[in-house]
C-alpha positions, 0 to 999 in steps of 0.5 A, spaced: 521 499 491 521 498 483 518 491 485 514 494 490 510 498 484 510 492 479 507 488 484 502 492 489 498 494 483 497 486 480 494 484 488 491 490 488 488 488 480 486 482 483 483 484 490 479 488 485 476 482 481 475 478 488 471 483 490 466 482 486 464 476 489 467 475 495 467 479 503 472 485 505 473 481 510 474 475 507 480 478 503 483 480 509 484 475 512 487 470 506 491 476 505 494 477 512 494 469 513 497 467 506 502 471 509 504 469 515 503 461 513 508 463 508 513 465 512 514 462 518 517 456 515 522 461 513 523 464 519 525 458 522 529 455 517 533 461 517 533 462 524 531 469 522 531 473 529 525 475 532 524 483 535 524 481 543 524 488 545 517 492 548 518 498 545 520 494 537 513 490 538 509 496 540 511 499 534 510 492 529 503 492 532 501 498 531 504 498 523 500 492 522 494 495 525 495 501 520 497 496 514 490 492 515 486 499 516 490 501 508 488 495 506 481 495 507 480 502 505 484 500 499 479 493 497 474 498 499 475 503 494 477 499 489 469 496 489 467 503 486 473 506 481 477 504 476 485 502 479 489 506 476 484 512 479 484 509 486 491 508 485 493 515 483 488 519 488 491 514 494 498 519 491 498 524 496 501 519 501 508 521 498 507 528 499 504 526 506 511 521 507 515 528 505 512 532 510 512 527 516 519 525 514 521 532 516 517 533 522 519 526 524 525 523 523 529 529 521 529 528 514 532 534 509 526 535 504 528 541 500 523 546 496 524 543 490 521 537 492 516 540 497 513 545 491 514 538 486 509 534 491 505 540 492 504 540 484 503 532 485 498 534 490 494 538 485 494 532 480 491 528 485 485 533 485 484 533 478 484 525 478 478 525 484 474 530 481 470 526 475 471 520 480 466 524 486 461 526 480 460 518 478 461 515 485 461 520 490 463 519 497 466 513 495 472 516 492 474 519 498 476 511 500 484 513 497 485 518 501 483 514 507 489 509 504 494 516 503 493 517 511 493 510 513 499 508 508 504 514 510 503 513 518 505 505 516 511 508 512 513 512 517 513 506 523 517 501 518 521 507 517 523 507 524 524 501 525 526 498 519 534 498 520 532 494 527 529 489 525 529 483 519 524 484 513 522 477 513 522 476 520 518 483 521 512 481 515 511 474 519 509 477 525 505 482 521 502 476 519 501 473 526 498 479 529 494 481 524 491 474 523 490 474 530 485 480 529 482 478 524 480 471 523 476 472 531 471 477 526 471 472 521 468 467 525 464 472 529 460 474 523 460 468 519 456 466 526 451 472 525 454 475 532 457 481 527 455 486 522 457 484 514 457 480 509 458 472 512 463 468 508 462 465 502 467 459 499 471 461 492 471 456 486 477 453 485 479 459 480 477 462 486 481 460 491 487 460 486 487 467 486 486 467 493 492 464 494 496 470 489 493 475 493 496 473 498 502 471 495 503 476 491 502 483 497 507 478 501 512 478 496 511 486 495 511 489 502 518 485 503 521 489 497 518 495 500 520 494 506 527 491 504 528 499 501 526 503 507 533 499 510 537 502 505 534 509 502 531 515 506 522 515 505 524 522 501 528 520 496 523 513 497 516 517 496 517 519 489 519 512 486 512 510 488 509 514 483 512 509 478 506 505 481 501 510 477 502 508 468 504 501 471 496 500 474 494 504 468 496 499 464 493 493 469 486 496 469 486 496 461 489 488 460 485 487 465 478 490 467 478 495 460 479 501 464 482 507 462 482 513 466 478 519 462 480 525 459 481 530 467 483 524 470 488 522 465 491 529 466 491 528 472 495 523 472 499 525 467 501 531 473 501 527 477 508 522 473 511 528 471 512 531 479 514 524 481 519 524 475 522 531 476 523 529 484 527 523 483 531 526 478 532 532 482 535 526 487 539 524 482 542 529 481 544 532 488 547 525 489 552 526 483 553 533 487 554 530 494 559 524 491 
């Protein structure tokens, strides 16, 4: 999950400098394809075994329609707020994965993570208001990615022991793909709505290419966690994400969240903090 937080951050700083000049959708596209190209040869080669039954399909299907809907609310805002910003207001996804760990899969949440996420929410809010004052609407575009990425985290958790990493981000891959690449053509013809595609420079293909690699090898690493650990004690790790997309906001766009919005984030850290050392230290009780 520490991987995940280094590496979903610099993809997302990467859909953020694309999205200057390319289409939403083009990107997801590229990222979606680029993942599926990638790792059908390693399924092959690894004889990965494939999810057959209608019930595992059903529910890989529905997370890859979650995963592209978090992804185009997530390039989306970035288009209008600072990465660090859009990131920390898309963090009451933890605290929403609590709660539908509980409801869900019958997972032990205790007050004191409830009331931690709770404060952790409230920072959140903090991080919003300036942004909603600048941007307006538009700063809601994180939440949409809180709703959308929860649910997606809680179908992975159901079907994570079930199914291989690798063999599971391939047929999103596919799926996806098999979505997207039909409105692609259809609006690059002029039948659909949106901005037609545009062809990328060589630097822009290249990043391109990192996007893709980059989310593929991220959520392979979230989805690898999932298998060993409840979304409870994995949900506050994420917040890990926050100081790290800071720090790639300012390397690379020279953004730096202001003073509320930096105290919210600060809030924000300090919750998720507490939580994973509250993990820590009811598992060295339960040992």
């Amino acid at each position: 999950m520490t991987g995940f937080c280094v590496l979903a951050p610099l993809g997302d700083s990467i859909a953020k400098f694309l999205g200057q000049t390319q289409p939403m959708l083009q990107l997801l596209v590229a990222r979606f394809l680029i993942q599926a190209l990638l790792l059908a040869p390693l399924v092959v080669v690894s004889r990965v075994p494939l999810p057959r039954s209608p019930r595992l399909l059903r529910l890989i299907a529905l997370r890859t329609v979650l995963h592209i809907a978090g992804i185009g609310a997530m390039f989306t805002g970035l288009r209008f707020l600072p990465l660090a910003d859009a990131i920390a207001i898309a963090f009451v996804m933890p605290f929403l994965m609590l709660a539908l760990g509980r409801l869900f899969l019958n997972e032990q949440v205790g007050l004191h993570r409830l009331s931690a996420c709770a404060v952790g929410f409230a920072g959140t809010l903090m991080v919003i208001r300036p942004n909603f004052a600048d941007v307006g609407l538009a700063a809601l575009w994180p939440l949409g990615v809180a709703v959308t990425f929860a649910l997606f985290m809680l179908v992975t958790r159901m079907i994570a022991k079930e199914t291989d990493p690798v063999g599971l981000q391939m047929l999103s891959g596919v799926i996806a793909s098999a979505l997207l690449v039909p409105l692609l053509v259809l609006t690059g013809a002029g039948l659909l709505p949106g901005a037609a595609p545009h062809m990328p420079d060589p630097a822009g293909w290249a990043l391109i290419l990192l996007l893709g690699a980059l989310g593929t090898a991220a959520h392979l690493l979230m989805t690898w966690s999932l298998r060993f650990a409840p979304g409870a004690t994995l949900a506050p790790m994420q917040y890990l994400e926050i100081p790290i997309a800071t720090l790639y906001g300012w390397w690379i766009f020279r953004d730096f969240p202001d003073g509320m919005a930096l105290a919210g984030i600060a809030v924000t850290v300090a919750a998720g903090l507490y939580v994973i050392l509250r993990e820590r230290r009811l598992h060295r009780s339960a040992r």
